[in-house]
C-alpha positions as CSV (number, residue, x, y, z in Angstrom):
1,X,0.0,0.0,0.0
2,X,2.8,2.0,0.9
3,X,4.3,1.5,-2.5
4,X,0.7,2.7,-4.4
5,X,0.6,5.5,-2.2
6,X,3.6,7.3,-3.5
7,X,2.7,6.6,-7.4
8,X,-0.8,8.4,-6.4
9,X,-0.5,11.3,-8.4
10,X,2.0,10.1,-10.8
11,X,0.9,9.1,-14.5
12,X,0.1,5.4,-14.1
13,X,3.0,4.5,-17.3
14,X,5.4,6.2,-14.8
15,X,4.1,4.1,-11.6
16,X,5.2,1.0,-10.2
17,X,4.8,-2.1,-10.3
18,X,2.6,-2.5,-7.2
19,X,0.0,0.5,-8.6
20,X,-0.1,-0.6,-12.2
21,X,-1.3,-4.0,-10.7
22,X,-3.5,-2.8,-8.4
23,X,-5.7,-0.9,-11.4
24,X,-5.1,-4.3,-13.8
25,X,-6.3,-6.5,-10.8
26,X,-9.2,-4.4,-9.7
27,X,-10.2,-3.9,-13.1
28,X,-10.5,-7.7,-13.2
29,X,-12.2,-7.8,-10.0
30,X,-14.9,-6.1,-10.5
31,X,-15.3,-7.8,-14.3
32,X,-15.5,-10.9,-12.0
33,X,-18.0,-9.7,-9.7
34,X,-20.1,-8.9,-12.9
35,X,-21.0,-12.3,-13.3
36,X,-18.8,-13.2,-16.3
37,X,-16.9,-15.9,-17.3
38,X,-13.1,-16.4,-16.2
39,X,-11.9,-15.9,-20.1
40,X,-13.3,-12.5,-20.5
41,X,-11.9,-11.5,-17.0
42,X,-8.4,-12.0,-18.5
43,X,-8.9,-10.7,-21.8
44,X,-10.0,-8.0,-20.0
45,X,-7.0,-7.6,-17.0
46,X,-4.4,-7.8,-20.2
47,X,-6.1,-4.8,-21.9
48,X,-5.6,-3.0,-19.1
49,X,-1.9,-4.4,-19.1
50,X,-1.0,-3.8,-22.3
51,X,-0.1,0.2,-22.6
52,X,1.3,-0.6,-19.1
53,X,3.9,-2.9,-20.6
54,X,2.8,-4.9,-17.9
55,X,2.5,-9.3,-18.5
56,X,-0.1,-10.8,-16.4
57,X,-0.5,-14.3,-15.9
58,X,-4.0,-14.7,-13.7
59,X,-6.0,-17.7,-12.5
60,X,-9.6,-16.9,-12.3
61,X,-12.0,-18.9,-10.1
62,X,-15.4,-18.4,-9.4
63,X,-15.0,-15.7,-6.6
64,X,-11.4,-15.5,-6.5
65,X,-7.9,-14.4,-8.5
66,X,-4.6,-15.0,-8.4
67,X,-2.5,-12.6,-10.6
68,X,1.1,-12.3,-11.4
69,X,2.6,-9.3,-12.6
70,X,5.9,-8.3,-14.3
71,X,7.3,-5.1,-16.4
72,X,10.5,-6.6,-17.2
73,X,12.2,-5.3,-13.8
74,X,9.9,-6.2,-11.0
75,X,7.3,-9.0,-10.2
76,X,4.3,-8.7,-7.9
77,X,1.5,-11.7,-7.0
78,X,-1.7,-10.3,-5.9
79,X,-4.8,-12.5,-4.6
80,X,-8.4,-10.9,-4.3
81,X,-11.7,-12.5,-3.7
82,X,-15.2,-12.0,-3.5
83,X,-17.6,-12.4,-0.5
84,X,-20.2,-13.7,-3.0
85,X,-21.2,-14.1,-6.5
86,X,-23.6,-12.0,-8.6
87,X,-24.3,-10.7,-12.1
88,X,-24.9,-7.2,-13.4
89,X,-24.5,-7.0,-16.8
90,X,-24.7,-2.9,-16.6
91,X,-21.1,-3.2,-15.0
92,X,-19.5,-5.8,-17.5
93,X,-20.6,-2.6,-20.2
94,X,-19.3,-0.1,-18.3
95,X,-15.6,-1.7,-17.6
96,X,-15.8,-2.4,-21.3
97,X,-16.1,1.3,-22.0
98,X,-13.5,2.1,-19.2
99,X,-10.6,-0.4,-20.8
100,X,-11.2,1.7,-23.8
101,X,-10.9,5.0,-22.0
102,X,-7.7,3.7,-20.4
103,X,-6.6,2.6,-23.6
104,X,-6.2,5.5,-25.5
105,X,-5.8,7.8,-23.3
106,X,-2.7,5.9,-22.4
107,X,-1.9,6.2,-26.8
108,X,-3.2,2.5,-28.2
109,X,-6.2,2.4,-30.3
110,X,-10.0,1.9,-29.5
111,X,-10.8,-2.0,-29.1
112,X,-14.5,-2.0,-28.0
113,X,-15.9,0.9,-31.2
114,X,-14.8,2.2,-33.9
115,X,-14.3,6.0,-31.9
116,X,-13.6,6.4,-28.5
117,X,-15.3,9.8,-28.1
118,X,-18.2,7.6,-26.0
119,X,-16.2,5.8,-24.1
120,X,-14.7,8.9,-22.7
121,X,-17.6,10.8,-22.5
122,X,-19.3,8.0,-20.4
123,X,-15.9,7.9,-18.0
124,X,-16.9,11.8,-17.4
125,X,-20.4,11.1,-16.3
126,X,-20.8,7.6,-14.8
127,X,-22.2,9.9,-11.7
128,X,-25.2,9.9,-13.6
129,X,-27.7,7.0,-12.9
130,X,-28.7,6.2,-16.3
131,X,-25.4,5.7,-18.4
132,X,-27.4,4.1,-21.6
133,X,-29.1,7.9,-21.6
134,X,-25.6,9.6,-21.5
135,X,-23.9,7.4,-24.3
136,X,-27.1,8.0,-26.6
137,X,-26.5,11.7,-25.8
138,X,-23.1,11.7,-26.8
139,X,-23.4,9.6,-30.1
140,X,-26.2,11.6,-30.8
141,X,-24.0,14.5,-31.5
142,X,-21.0,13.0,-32.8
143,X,-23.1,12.0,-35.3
144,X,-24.3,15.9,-35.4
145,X,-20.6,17.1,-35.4
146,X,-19.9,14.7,-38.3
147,X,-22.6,15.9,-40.4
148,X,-21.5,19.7,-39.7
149,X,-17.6,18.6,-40.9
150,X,-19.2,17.1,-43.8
151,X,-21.2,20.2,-44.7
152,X,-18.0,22.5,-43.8
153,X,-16.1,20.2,-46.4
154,X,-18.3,20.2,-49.5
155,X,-18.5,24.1,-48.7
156,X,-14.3,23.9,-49.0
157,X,-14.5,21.5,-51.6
158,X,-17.2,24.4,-53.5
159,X,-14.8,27.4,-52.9
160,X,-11.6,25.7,-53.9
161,X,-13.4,25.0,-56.9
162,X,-14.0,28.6,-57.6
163,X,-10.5,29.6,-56.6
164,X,-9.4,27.3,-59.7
165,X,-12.2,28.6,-62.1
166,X,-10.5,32.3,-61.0
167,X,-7.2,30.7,-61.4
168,X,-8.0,29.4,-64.9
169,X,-9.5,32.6,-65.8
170,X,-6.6,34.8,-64.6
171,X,-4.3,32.5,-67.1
172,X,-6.4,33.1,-70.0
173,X,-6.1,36.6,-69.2
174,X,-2.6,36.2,-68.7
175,X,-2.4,34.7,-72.4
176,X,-4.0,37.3,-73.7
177,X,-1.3,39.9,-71.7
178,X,1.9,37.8,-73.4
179,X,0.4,38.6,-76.9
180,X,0.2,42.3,-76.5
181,X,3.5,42.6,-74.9
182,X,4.8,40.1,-78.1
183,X,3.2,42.8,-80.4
184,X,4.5,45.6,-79.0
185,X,8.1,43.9,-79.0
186,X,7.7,43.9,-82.8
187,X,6.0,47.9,-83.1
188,X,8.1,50.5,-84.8
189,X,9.9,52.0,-82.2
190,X,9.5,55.7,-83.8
191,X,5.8,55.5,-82.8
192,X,5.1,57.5,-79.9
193,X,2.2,55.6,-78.8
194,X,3.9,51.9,-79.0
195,X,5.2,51.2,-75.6
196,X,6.5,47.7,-74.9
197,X,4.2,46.6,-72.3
198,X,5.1,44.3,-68.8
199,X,2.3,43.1,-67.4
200,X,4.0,40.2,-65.3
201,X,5.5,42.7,-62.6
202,X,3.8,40.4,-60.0
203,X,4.3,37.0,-59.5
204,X,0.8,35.7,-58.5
205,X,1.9,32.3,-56.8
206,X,4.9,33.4,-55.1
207,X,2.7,36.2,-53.4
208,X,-0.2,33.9,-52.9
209,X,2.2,31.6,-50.4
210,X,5.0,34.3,-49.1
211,X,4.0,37.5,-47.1
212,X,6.1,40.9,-48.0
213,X,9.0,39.5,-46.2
214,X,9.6,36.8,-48.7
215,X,8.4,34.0,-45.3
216,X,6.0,31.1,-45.9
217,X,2.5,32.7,-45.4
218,X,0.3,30.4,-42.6
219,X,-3.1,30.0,-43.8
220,X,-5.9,32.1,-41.7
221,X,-7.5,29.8,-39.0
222,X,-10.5,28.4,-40.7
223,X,-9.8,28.9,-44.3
224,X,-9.2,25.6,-45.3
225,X,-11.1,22.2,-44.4
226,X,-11.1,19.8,-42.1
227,X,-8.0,18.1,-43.4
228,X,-6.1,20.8,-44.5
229,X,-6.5,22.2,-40.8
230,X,-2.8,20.9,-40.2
231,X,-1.1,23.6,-42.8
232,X,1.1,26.1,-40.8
233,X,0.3,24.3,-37.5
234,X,2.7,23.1,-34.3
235,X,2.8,19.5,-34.3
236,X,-0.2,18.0,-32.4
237,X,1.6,16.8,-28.6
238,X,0.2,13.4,-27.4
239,X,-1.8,12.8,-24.3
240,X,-1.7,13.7,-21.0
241,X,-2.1,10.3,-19.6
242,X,-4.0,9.0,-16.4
243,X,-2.7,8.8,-12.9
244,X,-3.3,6.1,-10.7
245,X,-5.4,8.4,-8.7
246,X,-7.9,9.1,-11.8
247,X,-7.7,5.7,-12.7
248,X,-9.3,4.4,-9.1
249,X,-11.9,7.2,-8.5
250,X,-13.4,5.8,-12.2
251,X,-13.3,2.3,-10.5
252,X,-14.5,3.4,-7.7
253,X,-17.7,5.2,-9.4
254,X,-18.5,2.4,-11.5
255,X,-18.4,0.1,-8.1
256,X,-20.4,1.8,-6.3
257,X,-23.1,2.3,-8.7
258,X,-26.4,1.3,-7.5
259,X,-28.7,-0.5,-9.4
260,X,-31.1,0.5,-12.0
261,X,-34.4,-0.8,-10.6
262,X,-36.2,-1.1,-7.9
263,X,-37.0,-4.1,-5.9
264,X,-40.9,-3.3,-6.9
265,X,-40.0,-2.7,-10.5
266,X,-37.7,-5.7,-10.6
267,X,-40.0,-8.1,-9.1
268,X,-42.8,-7.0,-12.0
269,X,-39.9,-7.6,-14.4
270,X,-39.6,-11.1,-13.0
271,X,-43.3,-11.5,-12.6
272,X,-43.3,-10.8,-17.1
273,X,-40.3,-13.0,-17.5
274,X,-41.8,-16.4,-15.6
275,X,-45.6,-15.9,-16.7
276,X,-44.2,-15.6,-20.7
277,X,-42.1,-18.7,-20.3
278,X,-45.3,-20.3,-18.8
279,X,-46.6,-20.1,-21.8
280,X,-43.7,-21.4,-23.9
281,X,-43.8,-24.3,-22.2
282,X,-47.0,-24.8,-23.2
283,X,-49.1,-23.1,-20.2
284,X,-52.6,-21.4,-20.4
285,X,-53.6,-18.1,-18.9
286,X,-54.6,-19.6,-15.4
287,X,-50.6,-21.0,-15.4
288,X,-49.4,-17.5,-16.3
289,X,-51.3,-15.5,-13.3
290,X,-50.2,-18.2,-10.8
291,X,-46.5,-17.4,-12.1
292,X,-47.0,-13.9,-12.2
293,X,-48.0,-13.3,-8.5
294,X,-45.7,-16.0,-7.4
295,X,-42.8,-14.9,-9.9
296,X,-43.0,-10.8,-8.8
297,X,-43.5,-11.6,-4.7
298,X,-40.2,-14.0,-4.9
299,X,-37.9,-12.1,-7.0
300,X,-38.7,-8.6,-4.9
301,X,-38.5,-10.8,-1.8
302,X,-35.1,-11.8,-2.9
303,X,-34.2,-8.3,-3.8
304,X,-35.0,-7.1,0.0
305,X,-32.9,-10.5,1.3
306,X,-30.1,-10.0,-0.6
307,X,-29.5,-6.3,0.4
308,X,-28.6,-7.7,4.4
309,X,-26.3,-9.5,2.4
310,X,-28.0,-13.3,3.6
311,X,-26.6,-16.3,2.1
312,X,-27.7,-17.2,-1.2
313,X,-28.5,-20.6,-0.8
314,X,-30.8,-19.6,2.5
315,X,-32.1,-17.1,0.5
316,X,-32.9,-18.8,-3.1
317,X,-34.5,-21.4,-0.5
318,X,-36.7,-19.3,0.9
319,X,-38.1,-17.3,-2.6
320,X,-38.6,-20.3,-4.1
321,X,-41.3,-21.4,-1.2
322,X,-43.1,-18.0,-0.7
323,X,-43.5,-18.1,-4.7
324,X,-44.7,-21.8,-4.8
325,X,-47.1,-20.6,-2.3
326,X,-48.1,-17.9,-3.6
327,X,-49.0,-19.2,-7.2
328,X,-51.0,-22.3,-5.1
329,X,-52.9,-19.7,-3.0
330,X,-53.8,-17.2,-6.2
331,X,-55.3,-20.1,-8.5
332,X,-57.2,-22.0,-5.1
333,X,-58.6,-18.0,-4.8
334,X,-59.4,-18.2,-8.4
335,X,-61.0,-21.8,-8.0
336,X,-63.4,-20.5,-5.7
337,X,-64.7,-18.8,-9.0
338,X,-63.5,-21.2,-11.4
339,X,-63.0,-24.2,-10.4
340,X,-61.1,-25.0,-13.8
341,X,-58.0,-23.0,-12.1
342,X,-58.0,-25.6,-9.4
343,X,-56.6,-28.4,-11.8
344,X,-53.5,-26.3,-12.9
345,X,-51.1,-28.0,-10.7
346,X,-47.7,-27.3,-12.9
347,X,-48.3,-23.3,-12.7
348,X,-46.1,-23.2,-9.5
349,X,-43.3,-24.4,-11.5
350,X,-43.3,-21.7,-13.6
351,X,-43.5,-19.8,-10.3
352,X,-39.7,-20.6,-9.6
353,X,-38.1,-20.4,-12.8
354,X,-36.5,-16.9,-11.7
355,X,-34.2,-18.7,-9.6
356,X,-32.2,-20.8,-12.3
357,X,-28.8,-19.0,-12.8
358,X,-28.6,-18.9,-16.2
359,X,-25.4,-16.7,-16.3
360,X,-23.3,-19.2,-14.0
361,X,-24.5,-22.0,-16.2
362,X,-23.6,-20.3,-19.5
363,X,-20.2,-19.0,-18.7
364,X,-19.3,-22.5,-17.3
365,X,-19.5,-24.0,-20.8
366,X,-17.7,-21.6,-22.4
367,X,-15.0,-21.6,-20.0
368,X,-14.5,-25.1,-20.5
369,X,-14.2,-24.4,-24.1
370,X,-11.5,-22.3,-23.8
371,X,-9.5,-25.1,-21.5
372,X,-10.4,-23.7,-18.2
373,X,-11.7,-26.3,-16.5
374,X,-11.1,-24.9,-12.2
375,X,-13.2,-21.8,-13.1
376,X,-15.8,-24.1,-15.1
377,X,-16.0,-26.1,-12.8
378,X,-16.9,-24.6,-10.0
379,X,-19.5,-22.6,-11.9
380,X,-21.5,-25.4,-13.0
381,X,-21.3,-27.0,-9.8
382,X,-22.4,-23.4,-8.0
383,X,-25.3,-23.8,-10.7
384,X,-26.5,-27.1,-9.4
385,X,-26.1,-26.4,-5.9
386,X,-28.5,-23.2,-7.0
387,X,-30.8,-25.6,-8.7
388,X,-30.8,-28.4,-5.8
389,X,-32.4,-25.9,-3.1
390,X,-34.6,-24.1,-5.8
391,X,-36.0,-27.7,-6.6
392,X,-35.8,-29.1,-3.4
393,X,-38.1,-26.1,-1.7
394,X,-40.4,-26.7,-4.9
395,X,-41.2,-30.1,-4.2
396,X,-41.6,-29.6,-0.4
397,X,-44.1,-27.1,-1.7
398,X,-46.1,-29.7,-3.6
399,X,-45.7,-32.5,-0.9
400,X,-47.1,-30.4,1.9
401,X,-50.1,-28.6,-0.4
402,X,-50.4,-32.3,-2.6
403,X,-49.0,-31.2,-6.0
404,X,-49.3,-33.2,-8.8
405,X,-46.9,-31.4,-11.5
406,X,-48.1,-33.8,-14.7
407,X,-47.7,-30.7,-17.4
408,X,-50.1,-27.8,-19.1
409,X,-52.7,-28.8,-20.9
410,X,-52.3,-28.4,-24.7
411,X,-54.1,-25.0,-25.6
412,X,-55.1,-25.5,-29.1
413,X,-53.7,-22.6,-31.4
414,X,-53.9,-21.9,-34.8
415,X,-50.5,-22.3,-35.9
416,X,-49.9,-19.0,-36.9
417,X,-51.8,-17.2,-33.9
418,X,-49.3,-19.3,-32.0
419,X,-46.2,-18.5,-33.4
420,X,-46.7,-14.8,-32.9
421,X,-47.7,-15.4,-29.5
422,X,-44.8,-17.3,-29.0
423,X,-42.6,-14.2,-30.5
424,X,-44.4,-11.6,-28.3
425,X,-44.0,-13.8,-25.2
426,X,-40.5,-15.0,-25.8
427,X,-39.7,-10.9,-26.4
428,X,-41.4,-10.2,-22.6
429,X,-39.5,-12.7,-21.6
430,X,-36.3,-12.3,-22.2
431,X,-36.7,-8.2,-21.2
432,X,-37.3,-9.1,-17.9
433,X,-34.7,-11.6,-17.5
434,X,-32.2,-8.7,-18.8
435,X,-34.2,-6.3,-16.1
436,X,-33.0,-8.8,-13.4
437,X,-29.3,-9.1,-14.6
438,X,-29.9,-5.1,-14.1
439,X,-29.4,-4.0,-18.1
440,X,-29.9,-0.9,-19.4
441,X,-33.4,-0.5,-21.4
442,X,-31.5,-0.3,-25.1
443,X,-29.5,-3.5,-23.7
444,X,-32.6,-5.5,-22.7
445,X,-34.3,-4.3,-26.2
446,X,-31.5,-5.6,-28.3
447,X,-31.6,-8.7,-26.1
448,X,-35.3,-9.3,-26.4
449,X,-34.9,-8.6,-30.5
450,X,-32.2,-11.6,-30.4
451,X,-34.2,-13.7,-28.1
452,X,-37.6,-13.2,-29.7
453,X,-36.1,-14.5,-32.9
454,X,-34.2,-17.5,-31.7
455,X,-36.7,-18.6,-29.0
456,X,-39.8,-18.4,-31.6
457,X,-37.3,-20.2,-34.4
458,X,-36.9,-23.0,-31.7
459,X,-40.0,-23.6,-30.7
460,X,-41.0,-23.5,-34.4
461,X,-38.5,-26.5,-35.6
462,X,-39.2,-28.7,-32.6
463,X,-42.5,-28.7,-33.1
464,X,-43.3,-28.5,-36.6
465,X,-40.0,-30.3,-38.1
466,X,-40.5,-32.7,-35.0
467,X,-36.2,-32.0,-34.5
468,X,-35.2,-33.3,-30.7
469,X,-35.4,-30.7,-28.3
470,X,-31.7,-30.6,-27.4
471,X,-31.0,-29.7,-30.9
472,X,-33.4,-27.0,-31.0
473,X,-31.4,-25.6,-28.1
474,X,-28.5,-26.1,-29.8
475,X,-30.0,-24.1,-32.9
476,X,-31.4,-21.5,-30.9
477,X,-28.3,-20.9,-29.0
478,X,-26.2,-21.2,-31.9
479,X,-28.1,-18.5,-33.9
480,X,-28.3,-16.1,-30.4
481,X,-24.4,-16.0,-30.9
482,X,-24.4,-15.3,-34.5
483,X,-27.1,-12.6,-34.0
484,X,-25.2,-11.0,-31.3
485,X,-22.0,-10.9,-33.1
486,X,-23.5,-9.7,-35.9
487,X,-25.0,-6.7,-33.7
488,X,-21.9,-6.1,-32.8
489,X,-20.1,-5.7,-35.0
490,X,-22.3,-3.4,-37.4
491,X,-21.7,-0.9,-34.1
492,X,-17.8,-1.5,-34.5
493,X,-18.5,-1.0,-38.6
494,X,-20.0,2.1,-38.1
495,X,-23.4,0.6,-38.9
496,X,-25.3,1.4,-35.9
497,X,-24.9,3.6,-33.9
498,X,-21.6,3.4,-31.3
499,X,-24.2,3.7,-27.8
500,X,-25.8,0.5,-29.1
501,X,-22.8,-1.4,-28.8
502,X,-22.8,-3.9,-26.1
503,X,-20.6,-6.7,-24.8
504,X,-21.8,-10.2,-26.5
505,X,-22.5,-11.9,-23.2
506,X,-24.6,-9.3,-22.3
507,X,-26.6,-10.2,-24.7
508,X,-26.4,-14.2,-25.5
509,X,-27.1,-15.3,-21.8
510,X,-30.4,-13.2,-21.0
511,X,-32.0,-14.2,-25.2
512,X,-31.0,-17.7,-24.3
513,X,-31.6,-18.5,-20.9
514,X,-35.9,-18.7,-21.1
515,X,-34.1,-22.1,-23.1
516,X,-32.9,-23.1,-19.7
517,X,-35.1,-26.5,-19.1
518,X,-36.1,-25.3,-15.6
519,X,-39.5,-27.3,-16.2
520,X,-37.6,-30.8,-16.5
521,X,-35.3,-30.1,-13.5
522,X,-38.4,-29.7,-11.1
523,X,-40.1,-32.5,-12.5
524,X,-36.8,-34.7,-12.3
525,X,-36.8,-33.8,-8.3
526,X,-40.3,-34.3,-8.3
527,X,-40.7,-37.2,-9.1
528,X,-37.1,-38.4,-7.1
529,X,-38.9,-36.9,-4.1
530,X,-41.7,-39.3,-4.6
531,X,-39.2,-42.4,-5.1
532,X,-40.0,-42.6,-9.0
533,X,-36.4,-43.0,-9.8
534,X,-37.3,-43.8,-13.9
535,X,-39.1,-40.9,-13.9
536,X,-36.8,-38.9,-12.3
537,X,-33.6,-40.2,-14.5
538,X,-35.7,-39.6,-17.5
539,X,-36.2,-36.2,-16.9
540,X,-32.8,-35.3,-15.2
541,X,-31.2,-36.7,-18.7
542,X,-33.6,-34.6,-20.6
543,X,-32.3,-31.5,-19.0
544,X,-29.0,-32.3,-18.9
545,X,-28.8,-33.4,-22.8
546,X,-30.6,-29.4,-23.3
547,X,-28.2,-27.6,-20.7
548,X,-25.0,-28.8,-22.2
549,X,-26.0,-28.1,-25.4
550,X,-26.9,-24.4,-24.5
551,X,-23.1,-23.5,-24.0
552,X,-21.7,-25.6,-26.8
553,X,-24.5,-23.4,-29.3
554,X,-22.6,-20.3,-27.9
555,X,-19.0,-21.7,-27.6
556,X,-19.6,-22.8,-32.0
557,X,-20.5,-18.8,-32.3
558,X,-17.7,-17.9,-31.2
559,X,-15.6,-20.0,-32.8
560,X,-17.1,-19.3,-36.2
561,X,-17.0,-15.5,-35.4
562,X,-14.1,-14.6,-33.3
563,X,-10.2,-15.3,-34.1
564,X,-9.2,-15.8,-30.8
565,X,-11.4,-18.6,-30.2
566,X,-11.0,-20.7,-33.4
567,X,-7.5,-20.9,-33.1
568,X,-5.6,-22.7,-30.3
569,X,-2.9,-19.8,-29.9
């Protein structure tokens, strides 16, 4: 500490080793803390690194890293961890922004857009609670200041022009000069009239470039364009850099950042997400009001638990009964109307489904893909440990209030009403999941877009092309990837705009995780919990033939998209 204290102040290139690691480490830290995978948390430590001159060799766990760094003269090992686990997908866009901030401040080139202005503009106001709004603001004019250079140039472009029509103009007149002064060469010089004329007492181009002292004449400020701005000017001197100080305050502010919704407004987001994947598994509208009361009162009660900072397992325990309960109770109030409501026995299911940690299980699977088998390890067993007290609390559920989960009831669409139902839904749905992984409303749009598409496009082949439901996840997953890269990079092209450019897994997990099969993982402990052990295999093998092919549909996108991941470099 003592070390970091004296290199406050000091440009972070001129630092030592002790600060440029603490920035690089931190940076991956908090990348960490985001919920991503351990890949993306090194790519992203040896950005920072690299216009440090800094090597970093880091092993990334779950909730934990290991870093050692080296310039070349000294070596320092730092270990950090996390108290728990979490995802905020808002944070993973922020640091992205940052590492290009750092970047070129520090003289290397813009990795996450094509033009940096955003990312600094956003490093200048990450005070403000909506960041999405501020990066919107600023690409909004850039795009304004691009159009008025462009309108400044064809103006140039329309004068210089001129000047050349004057310039060809003045040598025709010119030509006409030399042939008088020829003709009165050749006049009788007895003739008082015929004076030999000299009309080229002024040379036009050397006066044009030279003032009256015979000196190289600068140019007027403004009178050229844009890119003839650097005539007669001082060499442009490179950046001021970033101290160590400036470097933490921006970590600091994107760290402490509180979240962008409310419990209340979270817990409706939840309630959307679980009543429209109610009915893509097949549920009718009784199923989705039992998930949407259960759904919103678990997730906001989650919300409130997690801010005493309870464990997680205690906690996901507990939502998962109150919104078991809480479906059963609102269809039995309903049954004392209907009494059809009374027979919809898998609605609680649906209930719970906001519990499945779809980012853990993700990143897992493509962490293993890239050889890194600790970090994916432990996140796919932090998954199931997730999914064994969600399933377990569901099942006491429909033991004490006598359950029988057996499915939905087959609601008998017209194939078309259904598929744009399922598009609509499948949109809803994956918005709210991105509302709980706390995205920015342009990031959850984009999201829903991809996962409208691919969702809808599963459902579509699996039932009408009767292809196996782990391949239809496969598909669907594959095609989220594809999408997303695609999205991104138009914004990197220049295409889109540069605020609508987001990190790919920001995007990916939320449009892909309403394919988690949450419905045959309560069923599978079901069905243990009653000592049906065929049962229960059957369906525990279903869901684990879809969940590993989630990951591997993702991992193929990258690998048909990205360098870096096709090649074993």
């Amino acid at each position: 500490m003592e070390d970091i204290e004296r290199d406050w102040d000091k440009p972070i290139t001129e630092a030592g080793i002790a600060a440029k690691a603490s920035v690089i480490v931190r940076v991956g830290l908090l990348d960490l803390s985001a919920g991503t995978g351990s890949f993306r948390v090194r790519e992203m430590m040896h950005r920072i690194a690299y216009p440090l001159g800094v090597h970093v060799r880091a092993d990334v766990n779950l909730t934990d890293i290991e870093a050692a760094c080296t310039d070349g003269k000294d070596r320092i090992t730092e270990v950090i961890d996390l108290p728990t686990t979490g995802v905020n997908t808002e944070r993973i866009w922020l640091l992205e922004h940052f590492a290009d901030w750092f970047s070129v401040n520090l003289g290397e080139e813009s990795m996450y857009h094509k033009t940096s202005e955003v990312s600094s503009g956003l490093m200048q106001h990450l005070d403000e609670k909506d960041a999405s709004q501020i990066s919107a603001d600023l690409s909004k004019r850039i795009r304004e200041e691009k159009k008025e250079r462009q309108a400044e140039a064809q103006e140039a472009e329309v004068q210089h022009e001129q000047v050349g029509a004057d310039a060809r103009e003045r040598e025709g007149q010119d030509a006409v000069l030399d042939a008088l002064e020829e003709a009165s060469r050749h006049t009788d010089p007895g003739q008082p009239l015929a004076e030999q004329l000299n009309v080229h007492e002024t040379d036009w181009s050397q006066s044009a470039m030279t003032d009256r002292h015979g000196n190289p004449r600068k140019p007027p400020k403004g009178e050229y364009a844009a890119h003839f701005d650097h005539v007669g000017q001082q060499p442009v001197k490179g950046r001021p850099g970033i101290t160590v100080r400036q470097a933490h305050q921006r970590l600091d502010m994107i760290e402490r950042r509180k979240p962008l919704y409310s419990p209340a407004f979270a817990g409706l987001a939840s309630a959307i997400a679980c009543a429209s994947f109610v009915f893509l598994l097949g549920g009718g509208p009784y199923d989705m009001i039992g998930a949407f009361v259960g759904a919103g009162l678990g997730h906001w009660l989650r919300r409130r638990l997690f801010k005493h900072h309870l464990n997680q397992f205690f906690v996901t325990f507990v939502c998962v009964a109150v919104a078991a309960l809480a479906c059963t109770g609102t269809l039995r109030l309903i049954g004392l109307f209907d009494p059809v409501a009374l027979q919809h026995d898998t609605a609680y299911i649906g209930a719970m489904l906001f519990v499945i940690p779809g980012f853990p299980l993700i990143t897992s699977g493509l962490d293993m893909a890239k050889i890194d088998f600790p970090s994916g390890i432990q996140r796919l067993m932090y998954f199931l440990c997730i999914v064994l007290m969600a399933t377990l609390a569901g099942w006491m559920v429909a033991t004490i209030v006598h359950l029988n989960p057996t499915g939905f009831e087959p609601l008998g669409l017209n194939v078309w009403v259904n598929g744009v139902l399922r598009f609509m839904f499948a949109f809803l749905g994956v918005w709210g999941f991105s509302i709980m992984f706390n995205s920015p409303q342009r990031m959850c749009l984009v999201a829903a877009l991809i996962g409208a598409i691919t969702d809808t496009l599963r459902l579509e082949i699996v039932e009408l092309m009767n292809v196996p439901p782990e391949a239809g996840a496969f598909i669907g997953a594959l095609l989220a990837g594809l999408l997303a890269s695609a999205w991104r990079s138009s914004v990197r092209k220049g295409w889109l705009p540069p605020h609508l450019g987001y990190p790919r897994i920001c995007l990916t997990v939320p449009s892909i995780v309403i394919m988690v099969p949450g419905l045959y993982m309560y069923r599978a402990m079901w069905y243990l919990g009653s000592f049906d052990t065929l049962n229960a295999l059957d369906w525990a093998f279903r869901a684990f033939m879809v969940i590993i092919c989630l990951p591997i549909g993702l991992a193929m996108a990258r690998v048909i998209t990205d360098k870096s991941w096709r090649y074993d470099i």
